[in-house]
SEVEX-467292 format. One record per residue: residue in three letters; residue number from 1; z, y, x of N, C-alpha, C in turn. Coordinates in pm, 1 decimal. Layout:
! residues N
<node 'ala', NUM, <Z, Y, X>, <Z, Y, X>, <Z, Y, X>>
...
This chain:
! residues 100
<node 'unk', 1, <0.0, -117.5, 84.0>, <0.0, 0.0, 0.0>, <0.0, 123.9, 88.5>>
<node 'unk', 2, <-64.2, 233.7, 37.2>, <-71.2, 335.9, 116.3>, <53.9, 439.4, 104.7>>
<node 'unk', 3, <74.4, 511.4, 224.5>, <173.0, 593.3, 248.9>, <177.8, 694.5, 142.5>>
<node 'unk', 4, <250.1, 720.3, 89.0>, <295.7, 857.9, -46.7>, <340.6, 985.9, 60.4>>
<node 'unk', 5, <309.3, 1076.8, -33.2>, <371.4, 1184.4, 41.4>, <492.6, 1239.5, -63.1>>
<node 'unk', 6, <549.6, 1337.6, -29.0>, <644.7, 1368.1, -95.7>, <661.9, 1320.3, -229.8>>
<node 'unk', 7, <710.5, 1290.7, -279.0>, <721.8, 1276.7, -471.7>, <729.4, 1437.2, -553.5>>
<node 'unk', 8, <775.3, 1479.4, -536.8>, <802.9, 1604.8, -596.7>, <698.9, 1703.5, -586.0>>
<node 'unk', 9, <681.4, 1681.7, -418.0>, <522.9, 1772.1, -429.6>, <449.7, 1747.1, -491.5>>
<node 'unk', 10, <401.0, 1594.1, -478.2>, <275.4, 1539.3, -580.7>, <273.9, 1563.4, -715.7>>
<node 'unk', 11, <452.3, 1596.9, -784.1>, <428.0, 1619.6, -936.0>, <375.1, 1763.8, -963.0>>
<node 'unk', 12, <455.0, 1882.6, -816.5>, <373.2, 2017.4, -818.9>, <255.7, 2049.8, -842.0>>
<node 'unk', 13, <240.8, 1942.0, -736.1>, <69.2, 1963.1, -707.1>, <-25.2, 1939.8, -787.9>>
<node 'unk', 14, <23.1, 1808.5, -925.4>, <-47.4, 1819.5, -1061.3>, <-1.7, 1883.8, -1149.2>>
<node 'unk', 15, <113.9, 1990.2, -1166.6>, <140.6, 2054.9, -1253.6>, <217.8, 1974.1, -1388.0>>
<node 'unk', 16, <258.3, 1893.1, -1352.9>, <294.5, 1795.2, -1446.5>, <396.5, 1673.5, -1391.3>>
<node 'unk', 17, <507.4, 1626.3, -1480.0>, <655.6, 1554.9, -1420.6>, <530.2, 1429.4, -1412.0>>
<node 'unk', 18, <521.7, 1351.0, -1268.8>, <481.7, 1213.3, -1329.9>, <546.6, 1082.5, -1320.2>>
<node 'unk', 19, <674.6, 1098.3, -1298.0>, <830.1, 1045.5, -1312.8>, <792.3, 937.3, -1184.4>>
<node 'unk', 20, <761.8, 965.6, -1062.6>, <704.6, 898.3, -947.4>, <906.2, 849.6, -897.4>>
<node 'unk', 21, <993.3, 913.4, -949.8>, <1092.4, 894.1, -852.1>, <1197.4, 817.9, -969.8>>
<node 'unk', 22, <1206.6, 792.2, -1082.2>, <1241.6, 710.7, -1177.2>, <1329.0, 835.9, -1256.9>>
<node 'unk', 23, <1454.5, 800.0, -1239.6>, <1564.1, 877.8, -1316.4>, <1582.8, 982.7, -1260.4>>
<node 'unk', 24, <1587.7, 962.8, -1135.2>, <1590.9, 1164.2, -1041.0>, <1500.1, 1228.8, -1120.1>>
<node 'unk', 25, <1374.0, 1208.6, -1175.3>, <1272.5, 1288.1, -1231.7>, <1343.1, 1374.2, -1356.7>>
<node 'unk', 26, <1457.6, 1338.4, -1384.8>, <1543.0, 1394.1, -1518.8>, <1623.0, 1491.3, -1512.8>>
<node 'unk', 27, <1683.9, 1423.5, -1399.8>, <1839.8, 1554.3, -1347.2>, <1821.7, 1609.8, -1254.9>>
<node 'unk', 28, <1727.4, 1617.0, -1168.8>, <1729.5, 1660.0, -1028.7>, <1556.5, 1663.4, -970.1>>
<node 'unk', 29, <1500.9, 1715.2, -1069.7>, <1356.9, 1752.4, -1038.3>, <1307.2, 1917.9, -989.7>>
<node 'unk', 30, <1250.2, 1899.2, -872.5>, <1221.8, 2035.6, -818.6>, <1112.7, 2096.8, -931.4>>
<node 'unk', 31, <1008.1, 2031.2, -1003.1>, <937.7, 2031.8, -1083.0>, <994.5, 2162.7, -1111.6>>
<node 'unk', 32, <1126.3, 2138.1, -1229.2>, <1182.4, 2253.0, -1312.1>, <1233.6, 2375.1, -1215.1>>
<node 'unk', 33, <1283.0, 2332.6, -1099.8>, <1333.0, 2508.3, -1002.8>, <1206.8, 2546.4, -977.1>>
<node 'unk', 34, <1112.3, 2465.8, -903.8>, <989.2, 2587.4, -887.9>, <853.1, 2520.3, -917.8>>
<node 'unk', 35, <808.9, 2562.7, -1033.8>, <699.3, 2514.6, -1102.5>, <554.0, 2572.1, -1085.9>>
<node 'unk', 36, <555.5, 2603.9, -942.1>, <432.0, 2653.0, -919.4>, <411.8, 2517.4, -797.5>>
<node 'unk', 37, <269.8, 2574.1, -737.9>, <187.9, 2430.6, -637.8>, <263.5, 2444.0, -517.2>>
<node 'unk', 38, <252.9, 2323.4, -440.1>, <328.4, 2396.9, -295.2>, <221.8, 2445.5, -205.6>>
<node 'unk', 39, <238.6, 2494.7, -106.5>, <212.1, 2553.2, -26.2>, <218.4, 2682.4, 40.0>>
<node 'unk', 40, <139.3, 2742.6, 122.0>, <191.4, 2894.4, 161.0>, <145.8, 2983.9, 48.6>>
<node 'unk', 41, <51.8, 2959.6, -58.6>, <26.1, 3084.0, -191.0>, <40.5, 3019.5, -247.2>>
<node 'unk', 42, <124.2, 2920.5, -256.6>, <147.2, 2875.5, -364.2>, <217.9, 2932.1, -531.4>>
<node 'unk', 43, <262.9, 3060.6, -495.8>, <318.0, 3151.0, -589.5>, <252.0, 3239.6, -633.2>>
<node 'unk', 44, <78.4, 3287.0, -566.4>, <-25.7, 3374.2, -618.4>, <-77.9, 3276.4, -698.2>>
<node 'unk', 45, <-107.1, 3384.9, -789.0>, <-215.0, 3359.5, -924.0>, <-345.6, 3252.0, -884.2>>
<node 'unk', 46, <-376.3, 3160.0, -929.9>, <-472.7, 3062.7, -930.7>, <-565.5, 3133.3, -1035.8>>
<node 'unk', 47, <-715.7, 3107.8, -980.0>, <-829.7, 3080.7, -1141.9>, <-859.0, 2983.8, -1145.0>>
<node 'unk', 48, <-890.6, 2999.6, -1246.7>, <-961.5, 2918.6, -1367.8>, <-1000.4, 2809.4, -1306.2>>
<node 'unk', 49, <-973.9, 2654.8, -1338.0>, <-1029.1, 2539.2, -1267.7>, <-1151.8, 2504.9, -1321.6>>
<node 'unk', 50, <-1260.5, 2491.9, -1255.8>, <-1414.9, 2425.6, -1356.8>, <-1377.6, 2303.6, -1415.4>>
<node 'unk', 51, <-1465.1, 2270.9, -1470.5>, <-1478.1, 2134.1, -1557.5>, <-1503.8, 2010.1, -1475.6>>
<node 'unk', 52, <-1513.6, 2047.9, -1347.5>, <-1561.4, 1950.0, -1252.0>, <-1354.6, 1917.0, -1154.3>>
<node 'unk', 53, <-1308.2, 2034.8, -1171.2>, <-1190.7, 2071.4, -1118.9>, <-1071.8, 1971.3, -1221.4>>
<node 'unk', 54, <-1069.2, 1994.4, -1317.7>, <-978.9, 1947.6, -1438.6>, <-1043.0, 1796.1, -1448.9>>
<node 'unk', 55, <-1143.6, 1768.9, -1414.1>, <-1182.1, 1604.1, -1413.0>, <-1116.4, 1552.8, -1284.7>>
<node 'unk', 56, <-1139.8, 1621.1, -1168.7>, <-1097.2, 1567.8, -1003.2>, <-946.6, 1578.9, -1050.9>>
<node 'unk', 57, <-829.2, 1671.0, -1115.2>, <-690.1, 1677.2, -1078.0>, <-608.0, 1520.2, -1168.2>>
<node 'unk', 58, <-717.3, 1501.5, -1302.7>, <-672.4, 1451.6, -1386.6>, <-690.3, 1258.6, -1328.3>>
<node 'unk', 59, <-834.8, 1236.2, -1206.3>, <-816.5, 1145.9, -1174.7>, <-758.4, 1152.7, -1035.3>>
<node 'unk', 60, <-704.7, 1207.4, -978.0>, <-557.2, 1220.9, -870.4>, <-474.2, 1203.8, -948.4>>
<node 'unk', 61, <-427.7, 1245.7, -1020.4>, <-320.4, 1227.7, -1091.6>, <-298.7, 1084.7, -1147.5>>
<node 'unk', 62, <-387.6, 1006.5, -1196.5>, <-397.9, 814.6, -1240.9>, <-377.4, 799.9, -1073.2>>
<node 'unk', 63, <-448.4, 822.8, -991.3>, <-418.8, 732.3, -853.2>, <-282.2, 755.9, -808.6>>
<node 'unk', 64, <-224.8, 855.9, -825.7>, <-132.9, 890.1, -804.1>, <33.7, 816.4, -905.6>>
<node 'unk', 65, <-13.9, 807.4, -1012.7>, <81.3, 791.2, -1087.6>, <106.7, 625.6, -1063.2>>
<node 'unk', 66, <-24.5, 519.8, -1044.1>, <-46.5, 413.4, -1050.6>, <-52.4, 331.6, -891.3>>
<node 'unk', 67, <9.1, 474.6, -789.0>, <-12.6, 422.0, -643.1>, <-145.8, 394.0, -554.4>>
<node 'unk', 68, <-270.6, 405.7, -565.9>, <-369.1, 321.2, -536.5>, <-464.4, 435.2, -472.2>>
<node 'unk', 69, <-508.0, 368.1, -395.6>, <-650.7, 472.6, -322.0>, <-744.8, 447.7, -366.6>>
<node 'unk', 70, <-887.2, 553.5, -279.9>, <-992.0, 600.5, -385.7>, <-1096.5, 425.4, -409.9>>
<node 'unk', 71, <-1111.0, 378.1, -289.6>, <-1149.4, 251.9, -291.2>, <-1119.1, 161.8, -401.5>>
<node 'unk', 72, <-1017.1, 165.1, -398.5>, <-976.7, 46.2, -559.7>, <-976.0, 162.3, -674.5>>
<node 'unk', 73, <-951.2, 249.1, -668.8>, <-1000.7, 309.5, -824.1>, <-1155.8, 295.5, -825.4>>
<node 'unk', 74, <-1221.2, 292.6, -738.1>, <-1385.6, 292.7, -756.0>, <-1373.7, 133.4, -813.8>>
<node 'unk', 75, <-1370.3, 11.2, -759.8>, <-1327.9, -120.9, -823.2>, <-1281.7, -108.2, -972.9>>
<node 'unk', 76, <-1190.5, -82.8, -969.2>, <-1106.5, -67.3, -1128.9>, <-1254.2, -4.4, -1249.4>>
<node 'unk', 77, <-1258.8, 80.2, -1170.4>, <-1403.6, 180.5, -1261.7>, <-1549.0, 97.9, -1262.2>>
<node 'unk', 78, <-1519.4, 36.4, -1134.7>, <-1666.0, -77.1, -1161.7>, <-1650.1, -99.1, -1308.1>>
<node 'unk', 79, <-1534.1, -226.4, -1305.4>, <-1467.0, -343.7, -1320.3>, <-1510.5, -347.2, -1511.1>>
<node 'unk', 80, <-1402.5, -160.7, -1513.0>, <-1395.2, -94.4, -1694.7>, <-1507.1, -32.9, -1696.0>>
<node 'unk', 81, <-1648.1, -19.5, -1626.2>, <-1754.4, 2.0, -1713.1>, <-1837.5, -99.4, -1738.3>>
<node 'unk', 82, <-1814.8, -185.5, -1678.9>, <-1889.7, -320.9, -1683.9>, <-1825.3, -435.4, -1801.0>>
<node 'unk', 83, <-1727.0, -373.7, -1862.1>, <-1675.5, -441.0, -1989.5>, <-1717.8, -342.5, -2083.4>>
<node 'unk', 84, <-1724.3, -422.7, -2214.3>, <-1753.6, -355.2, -2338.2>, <-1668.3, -291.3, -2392.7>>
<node 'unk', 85, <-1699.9, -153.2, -2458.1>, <-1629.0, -85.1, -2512.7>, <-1553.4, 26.4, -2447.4>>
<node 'unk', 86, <-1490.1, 162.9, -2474.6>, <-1476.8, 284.0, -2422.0>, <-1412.5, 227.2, -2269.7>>
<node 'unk', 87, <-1491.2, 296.5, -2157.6>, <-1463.3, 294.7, -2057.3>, <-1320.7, 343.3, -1946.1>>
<node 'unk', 88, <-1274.7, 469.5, -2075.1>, <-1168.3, 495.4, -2015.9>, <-1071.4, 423.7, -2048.8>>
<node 'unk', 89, <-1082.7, 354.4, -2176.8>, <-941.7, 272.2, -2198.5>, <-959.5, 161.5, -2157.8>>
<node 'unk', 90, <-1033.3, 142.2, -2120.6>, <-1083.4, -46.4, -2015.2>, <-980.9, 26.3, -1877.7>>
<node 'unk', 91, <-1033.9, 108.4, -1868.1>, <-956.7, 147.4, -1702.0>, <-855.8, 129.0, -1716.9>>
<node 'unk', 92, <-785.3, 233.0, -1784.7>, <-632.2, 237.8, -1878.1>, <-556.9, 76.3, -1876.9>>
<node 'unk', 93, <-616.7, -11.2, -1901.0>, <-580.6, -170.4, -1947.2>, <-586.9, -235.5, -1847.7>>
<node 'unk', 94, <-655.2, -215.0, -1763.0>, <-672.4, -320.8, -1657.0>, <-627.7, -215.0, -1496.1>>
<node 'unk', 95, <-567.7, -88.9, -1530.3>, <-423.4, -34.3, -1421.2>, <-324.7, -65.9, -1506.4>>
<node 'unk', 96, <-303.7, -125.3, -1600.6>, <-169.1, -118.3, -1696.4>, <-117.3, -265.6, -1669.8>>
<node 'unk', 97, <-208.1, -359.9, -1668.8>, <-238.4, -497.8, -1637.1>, <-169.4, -560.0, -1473.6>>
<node 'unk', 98, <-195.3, -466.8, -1407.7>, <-161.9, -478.4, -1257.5>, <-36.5, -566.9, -1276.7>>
<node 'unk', 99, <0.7, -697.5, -1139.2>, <139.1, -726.9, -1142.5>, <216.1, -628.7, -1004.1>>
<node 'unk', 100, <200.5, -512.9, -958.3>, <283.1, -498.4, -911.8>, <394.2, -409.1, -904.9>>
């Protein structure tokens, strides 16, 4: 399995809790003290993400939530378009499916 980086950053960095650290994610999440991205501007104003932007954060965010690099999400995505029926919830079922 590949190396994680911070937990807390990674939930910054999607803007969203993705409970990567179990129960700490409840009582003791940096999320809620500082809810902006990390880094050095991380506190200046961002624009507008494209449609190409909000597709890339939303699939970091599944690799992220589900552990896995870009290699096996490309697999997984083979795997759920090559079965019948909506592609994203094939994906959805067969990262949900995983034993580990």
């Amino acid at each position: 399995m590949a190396t994680l980086n911070p937990k807390c950053r990674q939930c910054r960095r999607e803007g969203a809790k993705l409970f990567l650290k179990g129960e700490k994610c409840y009582n003791k999440c940096t999320f809620v003290k500082r809810g902006y991205v990390p880094g050095q501007h991380g506190l200046s104003r961002r624009k507008k993400p494209s449609d190409y932007g909000i597709m890339l954060r939303e699939k970091q965010k599944v690799k992220r939530i589900y552990g896995i690099q870009e290699r096996q999400f490309e697999n997984y995505f083979k795997k759920a378009s090559a079965k019948k029926g909506v592609t994203g919830e094939n994906l959805l079922q067969l990262l949900e499916s995983r034993l580990d």
